[in-house]
TITIDO-511082 format. One record per residue (C-alpha): residue in one letter; x, y, z. Coordinates in pm, whole numbers, padded with zeros to 5 digits, always signed. Layout:
% residues N
AXYZ;...
END
This chain:
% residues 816
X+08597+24303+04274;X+08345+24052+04065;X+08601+23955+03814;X+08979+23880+03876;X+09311+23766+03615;X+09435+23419+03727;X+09766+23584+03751;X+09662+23810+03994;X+09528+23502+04262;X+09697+23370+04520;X+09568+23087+04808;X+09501+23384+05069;X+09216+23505+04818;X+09023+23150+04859;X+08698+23310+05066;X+08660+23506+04772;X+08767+23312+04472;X+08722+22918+04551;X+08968+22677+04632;X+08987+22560+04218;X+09063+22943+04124;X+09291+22983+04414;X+09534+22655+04331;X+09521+22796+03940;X+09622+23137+04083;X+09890+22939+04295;X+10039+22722+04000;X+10051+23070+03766;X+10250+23218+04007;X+10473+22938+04055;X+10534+22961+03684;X+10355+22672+03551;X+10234+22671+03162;X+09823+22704+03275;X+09542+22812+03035;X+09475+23181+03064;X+09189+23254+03256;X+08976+23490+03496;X+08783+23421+03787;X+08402+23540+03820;X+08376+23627+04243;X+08162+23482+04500;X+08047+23846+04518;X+07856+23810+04179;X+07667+23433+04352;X+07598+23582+04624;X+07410+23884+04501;X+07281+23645+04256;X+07395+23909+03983;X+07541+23840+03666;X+07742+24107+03552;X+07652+24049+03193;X+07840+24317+03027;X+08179+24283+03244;X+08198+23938+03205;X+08184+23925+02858;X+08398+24245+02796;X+08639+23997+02990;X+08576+23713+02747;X+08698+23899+02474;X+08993+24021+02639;X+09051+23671+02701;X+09024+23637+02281;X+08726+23447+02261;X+08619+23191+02105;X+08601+22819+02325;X+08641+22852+02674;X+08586+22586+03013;X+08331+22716+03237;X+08429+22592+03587;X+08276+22583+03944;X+08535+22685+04198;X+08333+22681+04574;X+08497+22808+04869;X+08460+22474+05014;X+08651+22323+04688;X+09002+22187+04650;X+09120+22247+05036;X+09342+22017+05227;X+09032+21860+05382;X+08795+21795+05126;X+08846+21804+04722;X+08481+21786+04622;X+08566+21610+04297;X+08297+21646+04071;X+08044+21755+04290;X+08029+22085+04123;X+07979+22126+03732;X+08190+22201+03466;X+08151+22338+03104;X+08413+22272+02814;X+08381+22417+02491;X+08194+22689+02576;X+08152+22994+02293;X+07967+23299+02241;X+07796+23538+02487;X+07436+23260+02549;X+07658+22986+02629;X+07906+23172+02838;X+07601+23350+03043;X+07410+22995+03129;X+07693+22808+03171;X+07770+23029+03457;X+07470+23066+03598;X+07472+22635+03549;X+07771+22630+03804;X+07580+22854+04035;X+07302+22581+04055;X+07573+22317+04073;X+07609+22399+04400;X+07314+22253+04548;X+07274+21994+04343;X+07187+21667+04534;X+07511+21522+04595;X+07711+21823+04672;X+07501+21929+04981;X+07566+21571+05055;X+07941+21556+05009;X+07951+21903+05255;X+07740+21726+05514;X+07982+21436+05485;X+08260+21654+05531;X+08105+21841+05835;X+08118+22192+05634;X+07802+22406+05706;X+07798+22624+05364;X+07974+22739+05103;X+07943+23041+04794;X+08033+22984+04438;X+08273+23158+04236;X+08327+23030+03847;X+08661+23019+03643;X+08659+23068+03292;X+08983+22969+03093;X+09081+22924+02735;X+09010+22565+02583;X+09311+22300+02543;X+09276+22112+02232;X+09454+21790+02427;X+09592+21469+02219;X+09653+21281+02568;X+09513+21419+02931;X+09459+21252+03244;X+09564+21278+03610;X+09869+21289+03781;X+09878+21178+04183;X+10220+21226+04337;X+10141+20979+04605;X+09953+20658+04555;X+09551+20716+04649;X+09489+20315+04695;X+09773+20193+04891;X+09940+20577+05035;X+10241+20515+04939;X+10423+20861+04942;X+10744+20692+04715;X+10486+20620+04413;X+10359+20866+04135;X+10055+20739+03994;X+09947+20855+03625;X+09611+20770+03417;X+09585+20896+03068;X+09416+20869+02756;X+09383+21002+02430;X+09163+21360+02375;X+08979+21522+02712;X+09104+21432+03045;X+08712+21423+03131;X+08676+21035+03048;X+08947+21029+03239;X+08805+21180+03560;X+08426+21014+03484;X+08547+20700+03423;X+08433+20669+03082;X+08739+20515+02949;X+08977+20262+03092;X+09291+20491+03065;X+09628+20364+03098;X+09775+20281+03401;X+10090+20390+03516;X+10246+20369+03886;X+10664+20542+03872;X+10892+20493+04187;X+11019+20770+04292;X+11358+20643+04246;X+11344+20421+03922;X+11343+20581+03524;X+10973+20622+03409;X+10886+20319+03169;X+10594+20346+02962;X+10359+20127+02851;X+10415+19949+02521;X+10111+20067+02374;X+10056+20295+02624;X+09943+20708+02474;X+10250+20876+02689;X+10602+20818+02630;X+10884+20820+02859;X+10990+21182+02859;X+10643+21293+02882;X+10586+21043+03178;X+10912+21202+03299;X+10781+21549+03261;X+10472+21483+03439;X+10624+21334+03723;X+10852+21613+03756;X+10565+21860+03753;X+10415+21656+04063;X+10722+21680+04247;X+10716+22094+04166;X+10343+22133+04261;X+10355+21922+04589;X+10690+22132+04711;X+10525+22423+04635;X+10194+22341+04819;X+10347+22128+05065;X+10115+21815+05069;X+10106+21566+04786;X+09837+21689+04473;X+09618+21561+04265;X+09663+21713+03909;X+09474+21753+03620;X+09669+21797+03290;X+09651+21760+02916;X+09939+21787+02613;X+09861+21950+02334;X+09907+21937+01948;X+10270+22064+01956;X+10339+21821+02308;X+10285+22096+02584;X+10252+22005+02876;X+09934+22207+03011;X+09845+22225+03409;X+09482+22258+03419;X+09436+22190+03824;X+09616+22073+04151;X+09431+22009+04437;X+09546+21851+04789;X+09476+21466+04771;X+09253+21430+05072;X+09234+21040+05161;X+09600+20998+05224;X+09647+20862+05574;X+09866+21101+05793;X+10232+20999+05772;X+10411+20792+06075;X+10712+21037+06231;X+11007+21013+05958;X+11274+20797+06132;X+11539+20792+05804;X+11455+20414+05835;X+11157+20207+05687;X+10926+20075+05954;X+10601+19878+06026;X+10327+19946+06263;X+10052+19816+06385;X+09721+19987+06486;X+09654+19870+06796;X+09325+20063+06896;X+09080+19790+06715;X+09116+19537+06943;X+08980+19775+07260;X+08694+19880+06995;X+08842+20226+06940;X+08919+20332+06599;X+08833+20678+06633;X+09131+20912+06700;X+09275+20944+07056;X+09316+21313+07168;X+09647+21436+07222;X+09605+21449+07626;X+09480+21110+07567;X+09784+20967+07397;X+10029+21153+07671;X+09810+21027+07972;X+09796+20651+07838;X+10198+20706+07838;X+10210+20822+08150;X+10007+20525+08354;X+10207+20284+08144;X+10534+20458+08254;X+10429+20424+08636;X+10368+20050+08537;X+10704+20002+08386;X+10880+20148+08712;X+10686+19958+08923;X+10828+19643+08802;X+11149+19769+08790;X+11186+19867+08428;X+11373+20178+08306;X+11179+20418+08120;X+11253+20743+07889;X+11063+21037+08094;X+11039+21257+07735;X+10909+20916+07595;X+10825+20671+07807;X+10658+20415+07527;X+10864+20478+07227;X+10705+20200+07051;X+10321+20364+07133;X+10305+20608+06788;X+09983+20801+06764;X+09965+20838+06333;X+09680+21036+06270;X+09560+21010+06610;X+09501+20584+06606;X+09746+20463+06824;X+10024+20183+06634;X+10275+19987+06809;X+10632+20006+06603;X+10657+19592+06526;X+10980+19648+06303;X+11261+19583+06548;X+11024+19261+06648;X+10991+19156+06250;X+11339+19194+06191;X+11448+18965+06517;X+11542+18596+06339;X+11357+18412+06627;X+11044+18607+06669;X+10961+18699+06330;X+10884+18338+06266;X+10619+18345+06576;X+10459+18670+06473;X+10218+18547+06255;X+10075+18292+06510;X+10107+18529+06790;X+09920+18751+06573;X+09596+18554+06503;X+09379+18777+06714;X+09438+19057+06458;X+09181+18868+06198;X+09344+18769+05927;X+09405+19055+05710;X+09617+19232+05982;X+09784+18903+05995;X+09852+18848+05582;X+10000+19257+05574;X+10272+19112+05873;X+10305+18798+05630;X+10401+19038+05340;X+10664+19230+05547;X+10824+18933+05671;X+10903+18861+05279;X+10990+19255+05223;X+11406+19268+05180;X+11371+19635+05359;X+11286+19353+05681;X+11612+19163+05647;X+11674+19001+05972;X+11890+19205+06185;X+12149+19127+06487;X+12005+19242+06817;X+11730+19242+07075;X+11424+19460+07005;X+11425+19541+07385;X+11747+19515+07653;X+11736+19211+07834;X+11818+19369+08211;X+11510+19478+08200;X+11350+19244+08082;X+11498+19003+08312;X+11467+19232+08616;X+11095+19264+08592;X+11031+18885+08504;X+11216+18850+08850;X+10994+19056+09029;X+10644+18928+08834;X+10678+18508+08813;X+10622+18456+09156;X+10355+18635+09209;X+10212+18542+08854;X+10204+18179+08977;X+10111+18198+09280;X+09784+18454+09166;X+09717+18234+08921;X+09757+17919+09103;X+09502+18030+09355;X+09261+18179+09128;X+09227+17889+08973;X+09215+17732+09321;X+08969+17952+09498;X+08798+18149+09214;X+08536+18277+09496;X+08815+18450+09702;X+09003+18539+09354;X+08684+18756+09310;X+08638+18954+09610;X+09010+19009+09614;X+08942+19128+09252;X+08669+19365+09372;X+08856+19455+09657;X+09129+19594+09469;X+08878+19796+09246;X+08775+19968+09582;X+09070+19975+09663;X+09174+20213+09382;X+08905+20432+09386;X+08940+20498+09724;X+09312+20643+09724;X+09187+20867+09447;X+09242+21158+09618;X+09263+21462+09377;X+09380+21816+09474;X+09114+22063+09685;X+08918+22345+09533;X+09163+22619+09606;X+09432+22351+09443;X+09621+22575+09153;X+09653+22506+08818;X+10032+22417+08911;X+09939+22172+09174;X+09721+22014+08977;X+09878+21988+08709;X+10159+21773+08983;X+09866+21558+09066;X+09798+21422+08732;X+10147+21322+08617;X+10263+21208+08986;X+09962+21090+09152;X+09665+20995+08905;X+09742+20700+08808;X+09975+20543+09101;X+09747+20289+09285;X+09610+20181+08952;X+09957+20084+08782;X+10122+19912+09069;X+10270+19573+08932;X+09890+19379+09025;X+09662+19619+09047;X+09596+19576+09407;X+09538+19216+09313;X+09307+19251+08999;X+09571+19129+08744;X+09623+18717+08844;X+09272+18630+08880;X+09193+18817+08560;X+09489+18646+08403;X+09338+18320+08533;X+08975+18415+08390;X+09132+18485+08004;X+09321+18115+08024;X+09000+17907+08183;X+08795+18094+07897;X+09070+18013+07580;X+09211+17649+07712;X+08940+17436+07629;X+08932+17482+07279;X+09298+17341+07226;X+09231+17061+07447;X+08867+16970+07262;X+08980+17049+06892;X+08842+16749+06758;X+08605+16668+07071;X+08355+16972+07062;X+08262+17272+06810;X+08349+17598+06804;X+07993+17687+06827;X+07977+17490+07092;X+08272+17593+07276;X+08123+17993+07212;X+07851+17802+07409;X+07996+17783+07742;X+08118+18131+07735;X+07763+18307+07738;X+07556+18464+07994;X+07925+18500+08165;X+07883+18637+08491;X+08088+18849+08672;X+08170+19055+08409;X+08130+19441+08477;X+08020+19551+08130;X+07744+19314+08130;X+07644+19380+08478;X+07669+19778+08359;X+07411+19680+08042;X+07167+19503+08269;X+07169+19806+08511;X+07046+20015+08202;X+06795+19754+08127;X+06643+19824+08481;X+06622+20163+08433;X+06425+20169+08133;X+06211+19854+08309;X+06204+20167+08549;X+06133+20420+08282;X+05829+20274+08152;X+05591+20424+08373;X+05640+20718+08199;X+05743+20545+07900;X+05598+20893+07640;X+05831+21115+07823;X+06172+20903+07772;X+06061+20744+07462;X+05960+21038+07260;X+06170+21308+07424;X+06500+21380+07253;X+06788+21300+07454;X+06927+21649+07462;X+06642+21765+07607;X+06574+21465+07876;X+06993+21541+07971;X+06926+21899+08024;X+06570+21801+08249;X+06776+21533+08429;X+07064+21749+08501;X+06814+22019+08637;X+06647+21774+08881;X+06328+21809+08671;X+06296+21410+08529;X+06144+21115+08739;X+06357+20948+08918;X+06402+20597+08742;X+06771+20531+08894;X+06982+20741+08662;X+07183+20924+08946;X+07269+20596+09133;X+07355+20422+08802;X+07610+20761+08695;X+07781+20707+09025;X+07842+20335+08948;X+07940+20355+08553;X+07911+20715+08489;X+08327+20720+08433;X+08207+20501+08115;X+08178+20600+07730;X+08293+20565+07399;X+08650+20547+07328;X+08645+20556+07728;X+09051+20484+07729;X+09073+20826+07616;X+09092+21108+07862;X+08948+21415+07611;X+08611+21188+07605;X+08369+21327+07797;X+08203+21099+07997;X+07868+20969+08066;X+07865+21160+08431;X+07886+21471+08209;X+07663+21406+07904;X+07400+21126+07991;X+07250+21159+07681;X+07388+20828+07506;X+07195+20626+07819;X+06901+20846+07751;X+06861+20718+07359;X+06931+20365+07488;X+06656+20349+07748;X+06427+20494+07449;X+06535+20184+07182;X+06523+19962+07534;X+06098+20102+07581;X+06058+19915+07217;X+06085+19617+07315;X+05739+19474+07361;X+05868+19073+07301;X+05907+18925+07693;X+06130+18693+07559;X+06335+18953+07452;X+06414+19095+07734;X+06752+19178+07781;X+06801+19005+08126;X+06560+18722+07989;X+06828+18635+07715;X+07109+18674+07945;X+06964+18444+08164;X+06886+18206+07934;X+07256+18196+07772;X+07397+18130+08074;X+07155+17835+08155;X+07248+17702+07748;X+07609+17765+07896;X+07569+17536+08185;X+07356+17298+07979;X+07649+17265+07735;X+07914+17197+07984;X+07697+16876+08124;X+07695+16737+07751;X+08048+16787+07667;X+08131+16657+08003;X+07945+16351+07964;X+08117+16321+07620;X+08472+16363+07660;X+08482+16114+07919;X+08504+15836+07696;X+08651+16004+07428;X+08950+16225+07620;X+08901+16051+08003;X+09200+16288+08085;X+09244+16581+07855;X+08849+16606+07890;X+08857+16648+08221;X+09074+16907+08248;X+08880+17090+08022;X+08555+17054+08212;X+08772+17173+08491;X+08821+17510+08306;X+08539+17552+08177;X+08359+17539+08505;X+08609+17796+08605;X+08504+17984+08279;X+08233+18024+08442;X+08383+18162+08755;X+08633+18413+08653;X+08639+18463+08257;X+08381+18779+08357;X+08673+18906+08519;X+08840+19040+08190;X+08668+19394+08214;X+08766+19461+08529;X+09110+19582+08465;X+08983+19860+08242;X+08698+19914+08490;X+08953+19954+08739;X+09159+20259+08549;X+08838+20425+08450;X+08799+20655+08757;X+09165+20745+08719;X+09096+20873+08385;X+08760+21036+08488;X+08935+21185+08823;X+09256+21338+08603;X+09022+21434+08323;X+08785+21661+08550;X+09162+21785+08701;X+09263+21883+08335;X+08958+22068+08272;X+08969+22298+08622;X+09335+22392+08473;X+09189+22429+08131;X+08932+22697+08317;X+09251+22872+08463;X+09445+22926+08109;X+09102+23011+07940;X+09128+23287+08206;X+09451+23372+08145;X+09372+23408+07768;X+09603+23144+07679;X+09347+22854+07560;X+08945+22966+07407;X+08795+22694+07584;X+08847+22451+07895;X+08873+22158+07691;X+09086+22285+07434;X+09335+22119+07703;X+09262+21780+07550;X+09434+21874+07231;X+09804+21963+07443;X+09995+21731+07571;X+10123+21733+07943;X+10496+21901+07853;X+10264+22199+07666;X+10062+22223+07950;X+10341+22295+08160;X+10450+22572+07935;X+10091+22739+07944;X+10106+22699+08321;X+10428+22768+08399;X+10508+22973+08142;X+10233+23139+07989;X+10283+22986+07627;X+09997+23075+07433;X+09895+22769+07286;X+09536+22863+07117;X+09672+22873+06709;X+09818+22456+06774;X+09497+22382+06929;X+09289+22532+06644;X+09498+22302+06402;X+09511+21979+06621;X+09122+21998+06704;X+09062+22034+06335;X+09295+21773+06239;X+09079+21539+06495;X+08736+21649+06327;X+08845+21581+06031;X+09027+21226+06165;X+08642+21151+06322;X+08542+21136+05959;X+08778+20904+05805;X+08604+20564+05721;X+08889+20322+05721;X+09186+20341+05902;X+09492+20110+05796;X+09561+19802+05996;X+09916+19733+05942;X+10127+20062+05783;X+10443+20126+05648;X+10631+20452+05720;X+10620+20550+05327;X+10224+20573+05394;X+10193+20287+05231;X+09869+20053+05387;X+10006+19707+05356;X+09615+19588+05304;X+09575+19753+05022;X+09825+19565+04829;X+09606+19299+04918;X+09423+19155+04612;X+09031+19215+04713;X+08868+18879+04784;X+08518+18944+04590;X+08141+18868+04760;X+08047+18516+04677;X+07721+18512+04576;X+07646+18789+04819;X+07812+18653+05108;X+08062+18861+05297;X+08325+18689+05508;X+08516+18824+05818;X+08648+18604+06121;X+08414+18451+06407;X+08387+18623+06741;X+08050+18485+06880;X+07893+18197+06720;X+07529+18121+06627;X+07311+18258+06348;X+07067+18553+06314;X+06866+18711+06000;X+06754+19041+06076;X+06760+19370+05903;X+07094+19574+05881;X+07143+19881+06110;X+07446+20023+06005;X+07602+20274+06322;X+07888+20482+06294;X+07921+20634+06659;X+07673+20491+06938;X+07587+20874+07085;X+07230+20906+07006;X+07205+20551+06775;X+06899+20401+06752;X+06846+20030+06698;X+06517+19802+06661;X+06494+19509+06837;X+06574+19220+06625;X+06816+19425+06416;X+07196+19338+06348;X+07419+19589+06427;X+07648+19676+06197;X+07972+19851+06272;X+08351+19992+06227;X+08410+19883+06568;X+08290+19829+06922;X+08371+19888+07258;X+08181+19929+07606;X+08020+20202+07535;X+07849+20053+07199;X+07783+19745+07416;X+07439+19856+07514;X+07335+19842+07183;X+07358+19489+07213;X+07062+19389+07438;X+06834+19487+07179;X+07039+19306+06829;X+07009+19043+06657;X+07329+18967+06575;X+07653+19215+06537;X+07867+19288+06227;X+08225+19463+06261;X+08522+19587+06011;X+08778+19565+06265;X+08804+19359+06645;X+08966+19057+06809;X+08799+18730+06942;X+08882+18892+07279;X+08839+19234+07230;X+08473+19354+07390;X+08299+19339+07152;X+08259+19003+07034;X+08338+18907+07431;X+08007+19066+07519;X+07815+18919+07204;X+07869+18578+07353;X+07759+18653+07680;X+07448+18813+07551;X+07405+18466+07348;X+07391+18679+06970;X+07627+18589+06698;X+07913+18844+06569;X+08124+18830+06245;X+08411+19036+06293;X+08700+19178+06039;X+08465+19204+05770;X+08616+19496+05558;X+08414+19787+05481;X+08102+19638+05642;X+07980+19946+05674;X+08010+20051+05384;X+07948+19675+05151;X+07608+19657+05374;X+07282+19918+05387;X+07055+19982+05660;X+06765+19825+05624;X+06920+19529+05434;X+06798+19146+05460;X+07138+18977+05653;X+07244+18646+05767;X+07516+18664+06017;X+07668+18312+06084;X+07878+18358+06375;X+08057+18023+06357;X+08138+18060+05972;X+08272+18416+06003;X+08031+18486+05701;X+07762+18740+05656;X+07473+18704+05380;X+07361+18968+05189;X+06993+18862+05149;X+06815+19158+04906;X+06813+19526+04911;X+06694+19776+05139;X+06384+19908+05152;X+06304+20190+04979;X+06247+20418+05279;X+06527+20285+05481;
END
């Protein structure tokens, strides 16, 4: 089968045609006006043999004359990657010659430099070639038709560029085309000078509509108009940036990613989202609080696996709307603008009503103030006994962790996790972690309103480094002794790849240098640790592995990761003495308040990990629980694999349990709907439920003379070359180097012994990130959009923490 009529191609034949020849096939049989065609087979590429004679006995059939020559891959044109332009294309084409080496032209195409590059990207192994040939459109106007918008999402907009002759200087960018955007809803208007008119802008937004019902996901669509003003499909492909959509409601809504600000932007597994729903429910009835068992957070939406918080009922309340902006400063400041823009939307009209029922609300205030105060109170009072009540409780926790036995079945553990797992860690305190935490966050955030005009920023990040207490820090430090440890064999971990020092280690065949003591302390930690389908450290050591390796280059003393620490928190106490001695004259009383909570700063600010700390083992305990009944249905031949689990949530595990629902075809769509999630560079901020990313309406600010500028979250200044990082498994980082990130959380936080300085796209001024920057004493910009992506490894930067600014000093080196 090496040569094929479009007519005769449908989407099932895409292994064998390409995804381009497949969508042609699709749109002839949906009865759209396309140029005739045939399709050359990946059978021909892939016995790298040109049936000469065929092929042009088919070109003659087609009439001869001009033809376009065009790649169609197997890995082209699908719902998760379009590979525009990667592959070639040939217009004009004529004669037997040109026909034969403009094939053979699109078989190359395939490897060409930044196609292997766009598959790697795209996490697809390999591909074949097949090549379309179709008769030539003599176009007076072609462009592209989008039937959502590609900049901001918006699934209500039709976007159209155009331009007189080939839609190829359309598609290159050769030509500024005109510009249309259509509501769905309004008349098409066109541009006064514009090459379409209205019923042809009408026509093409009609065909949109046609091609995305028929395909079921908005399409991108190449098109011309010929001579007599025919309307010509030439292409429709799946537009593959959209951001999922949030669940359709029937109303118009805004929400609020909510992930950045614990460092996680990467998607949350499905197991993940329904176990974070299920602590918080045993929270809420803890205090008292009714709770929906089929949804106990309603406001909690998972949209494209980033978990948003529903804001709308809060932006259309008349009283709070006009705090949200304020209350909202921790966001950065784009976050914070998109809200802004709502606010003045009509479609956020204030609205009679409470976005939540008072009872409750009033019932659980009832049972919380007291104790609130009087935690607080003596926190603040006795911040030694605040502590050990602190760590008590985190004992405390672990301890009652007590998960089914071995010969437990799938059904009874199941029980455990949604009834037991998280019990002792959501009770209304935490076992008494909550107040003096509470406490810590107020001491550490007070001082600056009471010293506005009395002491710096800068000097105010100051007193918050070298925080003790803190269990992140404390965790970093114990990795820093076990590569102190490490060095007497310093070849083996430095040079070793990590795989292969995790598969040694969990043999019992590496030197003992502290690793199994350390695993039972923090081995519940990782990346994107909140999320239950993470594996943890205790499984795959091999993250702690690569860090001890970048912590072996460090050959600077002074740059010791427990020598800096040290010596922020001796700047810290230095600091306090001189604003102490300062605001003593200037503010006798506010001043000395201040001191007083700053010196309590120093006392119980550390304590803001330790709630998280404290619900790690839960996770860790329920997660190892999930995976022994993920063993049971893999038996059963209900799942392929024990962690396929992870991509159910607890209602559909039920079903395979108790049921025997087979659930292995959602999991192969979920799991590659999370791959492909992993990949996405940006994630919106603030989102509408038309798709529509509020930031991208957003005019861009530009780069002033190279400098970017994001939001302080540590102060101080550092000029180091750029290390840009993407997912901390495996990273490596020089000393001296600024890190440069989407986001950061715990498990990236080990990175920072070695930096210079620390660059993010997303984060809060108390999210972990920057927290931990300050203790370690480096400076961290935060909210600087598409950091990683505006900034090269291997670039000259200047991060001024205090400014919220990062300089762009020259390029890269050539072999960076």
């Amino acid at each position: 089968m090496g040569l094929i009529r479009l007519s005769e191609i449908d989407r099932s034949m895409v292994d064998l045609v390409g995804g381009k020849a497949a969508g042609l096939g699709e749109m002839v049989k949906a009865g759209e006006r396309v140029p005739d065609g045939f399709c050359l087979t990946v059978e021909s590429y892939l016995a790298r043999d040109l049936p000469e004679a065929d092929l042009l006995d088919a070109y003659e059939r087609l009439g001869g004359g001009r033809v376009a020559v065009r790649s169609s891959a197997t890995a082209e044109d699908l719902p998760d990657a379009s590979f525009a332009g990667q592959q070639d294309t040939y217009l004009n084409i004529e004669g037997a010659d040109e026909l034969f080496d403009a094939v053979r032209r699109c078989w190359v195409s395939l490897h060409a430099e930044r196609a292997v590059a766009y598959r790697a990207a795209a996490g697809i192994d390999d591909a074949a070639m097949a090549v379309v040939i179709q008769r030539m459109v003599d176009p007076v106007v072609a462009g592209v038709t989008f039937t959502a918008n590609p900049i901001t999402g918006c699934r209500t907009e039709t976007v159209i560029d155009a331009a007189p002759g080939l839609g190829t200087a359309v598609v290159d960018g050769s030509v500024v085309p005109d510009h249309y955007v259509l509501s769905h809803n309004a008349p098409a208007t066109p541009n006064p000078d514009g090459c379409l008119d209205g019923a042809q802008l009408e026509q093409l937004r009609e065909a949109g509509r046609r091609l995305q019902r028929h395909f079921g996901v908005p399409q991108d669509i190449e098109w011309a108009f010929d001579g007599e003003g025919r309307l010509w499909l030439l292409q429709s492909r799946p537009i593959t940036t959209l951001f999922p959509l949030p669940p359709d409601t029937g109303d118009t809504r805004l929400y609020l990613e909510i992930g950045h600000i614990q460092g996680m932007l990467r998607p949350c597994t499905p197991m993940g989202v329904a176990l974070l729903k299920t602590g918080a429910a045993m929270w809420f009835k803890s205090v008292g609080a009714k709770v929906d068992p089929r949804d106990p957070l309603p406001r909690l939406v998972p949209i494209g696996g980033r978990l948003y918080f529903d804001l709308t009922d809060f932006v259309r309340n008349k009283a709070m709307r006009k705090q949200l902006p304020t209350s909202l400063e921790i966001y950065g400041p784009r976050v914070r603008s998109a809200v802004n823009r709502a606010i003045d939307d009509p479609r956020f009209a204030p609205r009679r009503g409470l976005p939540f029922r008072p009872g409750t609300a009033l019932k659980a205030a009832a049972r919380l103030t007291l104790p609130a105060i009087a935690g607080f109170v003596s926190s603040l009072a006795r911040p030694a006994a605040a502590r050990a009540r602190a760590y008590r409780g985190v004992e405390e926790i672990k301890s009652t962790l007590t998960p089914p036995p071995e010969s437990a079945t799938a059904a009874e553990r199941l029980r455990w996790v949604v009834e037991d797992s998280h019990k002792t860690v959501m009770s209304p305190d935490m076992k008494g972690i909550l107040w003096p935490l509470m406490a810590g966050i107020v001491a550490g955030t007070t001082p600056a309103g009471l010293l506005d005009e009395v002491a710096s920023p800068e000097e105010l990040d100051t007193v918050l480094g070298g925080m003790p207490h803190n269990v992140t820090t404390e965790m970093d430090l114990a990795l820093w002794d076990l590569a102190v440890n490490a060095r007497a064999h310093g070849d083996l971990f430095s040079s070793t790849p990590p795989e292969q020092l995790t598969a040694r280690y969990l043999a019992g065949e590496l030197p003992d240098i502290g690793m199994a003591a350390f695993l039972d302390r923090y081995g519940m930690r990782a990346a994107a640790e909140v999320d239950v389908g993470v594996p943890r450290w205790a499984e795959d050591p091999a993250p702690l592995f690569t860090t001890i390796a970048n912590y072996l280059r460090v050959d600077n003393p002074e740059q010791a990761p427990d020598r800096r620490f040290a010596a922020a928190a001796a700047k810290a106490e230095e600091m306090i003495e001189t604003l102490s001695r300062r605001v003593r004259s200037q503010r006798p009383i506010r001043g000395r308040v201040a001191v007083f909570f700053m010196r309590r700063s120093r006392q119980l600010t550390g304590l803001r990990e330790i709630g998280k700390f404290a619900w790690l083992p839960a996770i860790q305990v329920s997660r190892r629980q999930l995976l022994l009944i993920g063993d049971d249905l893999v038996a059963r031949e209900l799942l392929e694999r024990a962690d396929d689990i992870m991509f159910l949530d607890l209602e559909q595990v039920h079903a395979a349990v108790h049921g025997g629902t087979d659930h292995r075809e959602l999991v192969t769509l979920r799991r590659a709907a999370h791959e492909r999630e992993q990949r996405r560079p940006t994630v919106p901020g603030a989102l509408l439920s038309d798709g529509t990313d509020l930031e991208a309406l957003a005019p861009a600010v530009p780069a002033d003379n190279g400098v970017l500028v994001g939001m302080s979250g540590a102060a101080g200044r550092a000029t180091g070359r750029a290390r840009v990082i993407h997912d901390p498994s495996g990273a490596h980082i020089e000393p001296g180097e600024i890190l440069v990130a989407p986001t950061t959380d715990p498990g990236w936080t080990p990175l920072f012994l070695t930096a210079a300085g620390l660059v993010t796209e997303t984060g809060s001024p108390v999210a972990h990130g920057p927290t931990v920057a300050r203790e370690y004493g480096i400076p961290a910009v935060i909210c600087v959009r598409n950091a990683t992506r505006e900034i090269r490894t291997g670039q000259l930067i200047t991060v001024d923490g205090a400014a919220g600014t990062v300089r762009v000093e020259g390029i890269p080196p050539a072999d960076s």
